[in-house]
N, C-alpha and C positions, 0 to 999 in steps of 0.2 A: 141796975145796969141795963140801957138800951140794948137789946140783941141787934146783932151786923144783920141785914139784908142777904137772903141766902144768897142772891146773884152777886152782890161784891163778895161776899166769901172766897166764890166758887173763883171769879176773879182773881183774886191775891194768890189762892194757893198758885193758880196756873201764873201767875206773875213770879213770884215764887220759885216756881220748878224752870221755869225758862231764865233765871238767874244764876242757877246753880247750873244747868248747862250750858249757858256761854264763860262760866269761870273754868267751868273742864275744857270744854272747846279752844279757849285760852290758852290753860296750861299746855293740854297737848300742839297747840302753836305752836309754843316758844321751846320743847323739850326739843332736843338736839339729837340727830338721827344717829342711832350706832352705824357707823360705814360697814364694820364687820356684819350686819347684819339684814345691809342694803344692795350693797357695793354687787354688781354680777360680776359672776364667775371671770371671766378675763381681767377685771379690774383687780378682784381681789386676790387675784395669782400676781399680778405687776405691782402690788403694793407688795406684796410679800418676798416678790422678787429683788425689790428695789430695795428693802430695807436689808436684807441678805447680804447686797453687793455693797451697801454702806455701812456696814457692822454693823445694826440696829439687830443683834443678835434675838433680842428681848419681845420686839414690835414684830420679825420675821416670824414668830414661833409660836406668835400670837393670832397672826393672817393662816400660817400654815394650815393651824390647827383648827382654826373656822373654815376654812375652803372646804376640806377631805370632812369634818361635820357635815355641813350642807350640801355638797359635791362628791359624794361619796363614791361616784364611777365617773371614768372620761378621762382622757389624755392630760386635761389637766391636774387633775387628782395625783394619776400615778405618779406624774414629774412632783407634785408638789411632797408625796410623799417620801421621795428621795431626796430633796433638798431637806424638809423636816430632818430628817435622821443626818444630815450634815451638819445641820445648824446643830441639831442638841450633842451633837459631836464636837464642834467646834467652842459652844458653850458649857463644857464637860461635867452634861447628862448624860453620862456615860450609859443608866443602864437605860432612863429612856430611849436614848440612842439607839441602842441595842434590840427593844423591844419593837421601834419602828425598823427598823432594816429587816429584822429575821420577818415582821409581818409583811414585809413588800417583799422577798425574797419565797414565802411561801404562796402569795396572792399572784405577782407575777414571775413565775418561773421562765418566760419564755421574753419577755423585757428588754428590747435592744439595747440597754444600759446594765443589763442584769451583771455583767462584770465587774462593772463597778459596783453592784451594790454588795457583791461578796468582796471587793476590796476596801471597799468602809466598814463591812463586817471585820474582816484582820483589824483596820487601825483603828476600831475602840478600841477593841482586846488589848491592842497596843496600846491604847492611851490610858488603860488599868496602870501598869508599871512605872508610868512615864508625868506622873498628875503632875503640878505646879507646886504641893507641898514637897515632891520629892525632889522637882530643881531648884526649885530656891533650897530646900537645905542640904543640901550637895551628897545624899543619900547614895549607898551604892545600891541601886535598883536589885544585884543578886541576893540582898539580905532581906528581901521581903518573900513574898510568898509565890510561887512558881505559874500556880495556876492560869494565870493573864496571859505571861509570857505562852506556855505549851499553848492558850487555846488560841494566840494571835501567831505562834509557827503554825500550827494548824491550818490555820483558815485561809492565809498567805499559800501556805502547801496546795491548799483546795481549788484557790484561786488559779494557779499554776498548771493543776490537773486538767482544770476542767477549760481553761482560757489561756495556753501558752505563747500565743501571739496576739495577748490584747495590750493597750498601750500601759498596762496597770503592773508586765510582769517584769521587767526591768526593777521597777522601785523595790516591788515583792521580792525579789531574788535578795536585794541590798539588805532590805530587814530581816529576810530570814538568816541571814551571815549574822546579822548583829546580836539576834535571837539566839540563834546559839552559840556561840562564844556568850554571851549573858547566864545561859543555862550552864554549859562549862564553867563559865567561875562559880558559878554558886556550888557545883561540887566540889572546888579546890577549898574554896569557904570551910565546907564542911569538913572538907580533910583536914585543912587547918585546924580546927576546932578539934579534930580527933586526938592530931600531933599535940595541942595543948593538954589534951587532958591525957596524953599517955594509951591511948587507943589502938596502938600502930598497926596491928592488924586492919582495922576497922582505915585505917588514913592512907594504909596501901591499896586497899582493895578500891578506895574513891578516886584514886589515882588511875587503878588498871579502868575503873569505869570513864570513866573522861578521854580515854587515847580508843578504849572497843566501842563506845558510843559520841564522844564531837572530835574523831580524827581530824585533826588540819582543824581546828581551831586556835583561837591564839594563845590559851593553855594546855599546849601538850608540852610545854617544857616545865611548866608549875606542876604538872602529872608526874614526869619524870623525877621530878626534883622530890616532889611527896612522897615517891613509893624508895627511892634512896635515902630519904633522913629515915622513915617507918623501917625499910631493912635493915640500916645502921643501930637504930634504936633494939631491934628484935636481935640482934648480932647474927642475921643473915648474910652474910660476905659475901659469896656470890650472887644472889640475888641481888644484892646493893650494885657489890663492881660492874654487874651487865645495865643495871640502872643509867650507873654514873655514865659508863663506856656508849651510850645511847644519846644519853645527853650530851656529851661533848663532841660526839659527833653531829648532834641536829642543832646543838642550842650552844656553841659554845663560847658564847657570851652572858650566859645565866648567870644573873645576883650567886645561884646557889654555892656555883663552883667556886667562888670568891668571897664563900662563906658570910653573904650579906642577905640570904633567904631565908626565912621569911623575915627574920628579924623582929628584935622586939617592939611589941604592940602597946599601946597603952590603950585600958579599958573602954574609953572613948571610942579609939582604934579599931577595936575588937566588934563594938557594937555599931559601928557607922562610918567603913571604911570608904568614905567616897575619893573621889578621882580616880579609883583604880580602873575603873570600865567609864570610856566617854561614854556620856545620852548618846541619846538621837537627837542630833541638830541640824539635820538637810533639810534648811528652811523652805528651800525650793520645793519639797514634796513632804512638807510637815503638815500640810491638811488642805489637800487636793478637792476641790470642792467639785460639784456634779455637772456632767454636760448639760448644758443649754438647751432647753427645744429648739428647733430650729425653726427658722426663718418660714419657711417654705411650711410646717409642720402647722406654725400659729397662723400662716393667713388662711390655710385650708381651714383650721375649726374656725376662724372668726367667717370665713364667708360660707360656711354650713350651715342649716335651717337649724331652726330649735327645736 
């Protein structure tokens, strides 16, 4: 075998190595730029804003979440942070949701919008209760678990305390009414439950608890009516008579007095009494999204130095 000439050797290889880098040089031509990863900061707040305002719930949460990555201080950041936690509210992530609000709520405390971010705080909590399995299957919301409910009166209450003339407390005042009458049935619930199984002590006393703690809600006469079949049952007479004599003077058009209360159940019944408490349907303030930066606010950062 003739040996190559070391100078054509030397040749080929470098012929060779400038082959393989015009084929990378190529590929990274034609590879297609990530926008999330080019796009500056104004751009990539308006793509996220934009898909937000057109329901692209999916694509908004995807910009959100690269912005506050890369952007992780600056007027745009904190707004974008606040929309975040609207979005994964409106997309119900509930506890991500949850976890961006309580971290902008601890980050900025001082926050011109900070009212609203304690009233998106209330209406996850709210939207624990309230998911889309329990309205499509026409569930009564007081047969599940309480927690949500107390820690969205809660936070509404919070709200209230700390901001009672922000534009958030009107709605707040409405949910909290809903809130408890929701919590008050869930104790007649329970009283019920008592009554069935012969408890009466135990069905009267959830009675007196519902008139000393959700007075003037829309079960003080199911209270009344509880703790009069539980004395009737215990053969308390006066006890019962001051009952009844309460009742028909606040409620006296009660099923009970007309001996149509509670009436019987069927097991169905028992486990998933829906329609007795309407949802929350005030479409108008069912998911109040975040103010806007304003006008005046974005042409100051865009004509600011970098």
């Amino acid at each position: 075998m003739i040996p190559m000439p070391r100078p054509f050797a030397s040749f080929a290889r470098l012929f060779l190595a400038l082959l393989i880098l015009l084929a990378f040089a190529g590929c990274a031509r034609f590879k297609k730029e990530d926008p999330l990863e080019t796009l500056p900061l104004e751009s990539l707040y308006q793509e996220a804003k934009d898909a937000l305002t057109a329901g692209n719930n999916s694509r908004a949460l995807r910009y959100y979440q690269r912005l506050v990555a890369r952007f992780p201080y600056g007027p745009y950041t904190e707004q974008a942070q606040l929309e975040l936690a609207y979005a994964q509210y409106r997309g119900n992530k509930l506890e991500d949701a949850t976890s961006t609000i309580n971290r902008f709520i601890r980050t900025y405390p001082a926050h011109k919008e900070i009212a609203y971010a304690y009233y998106l705080k209330a209406l996850i909590n709210f939207g624990y209760g309230n998911s889309i399995i329990t309205r499509l299957a026409g569930l009564d919301m007081t047969q599940r678990d309480l927690d949500g409910m107390h820690q969205s009166f809660n936070d509404f209450n919070e709200l209230l305390r700390r901001y009672p003339n922000s534009r958030y407390a009107a709605d707040s005042r409405q949910r909290m009414i809903y809130l408890r009458n929701l919590m008050a049935r869930h104790e007649i619930n329970v009283a019920l439950f008592y009554l069935d199984r012969r408890a009466y002590v135990a069905a009267a006393n959830r009675g007196k608890y519902v008139l000393e703690n959700y007075a003037q809600s829309q079960h003080d006469g199911d209270a009344m009516a509880v703790m009069a079949e539980a004395y009737k049952q215990l053969h308390q007479e006066k006890l019962e008579a001051d009952s009844l004599r309460v009742l028909r003077l606040n409620y006296p058009q009660h099923p009970y007095l007309s001996g149509d209360w509670p009436g019987s159940r069927s097991l169905w019944r028992k486990l998933f009494p829906g329609g007795e408490n309407k949802r929350w349907e005030n479409s108008e303030n069912a998911a109040v999204p975040p103010p806007s930066m304003s006008q005046s606010a974005i042409a100051a950062l865009s004509s600011s130095p970098n």
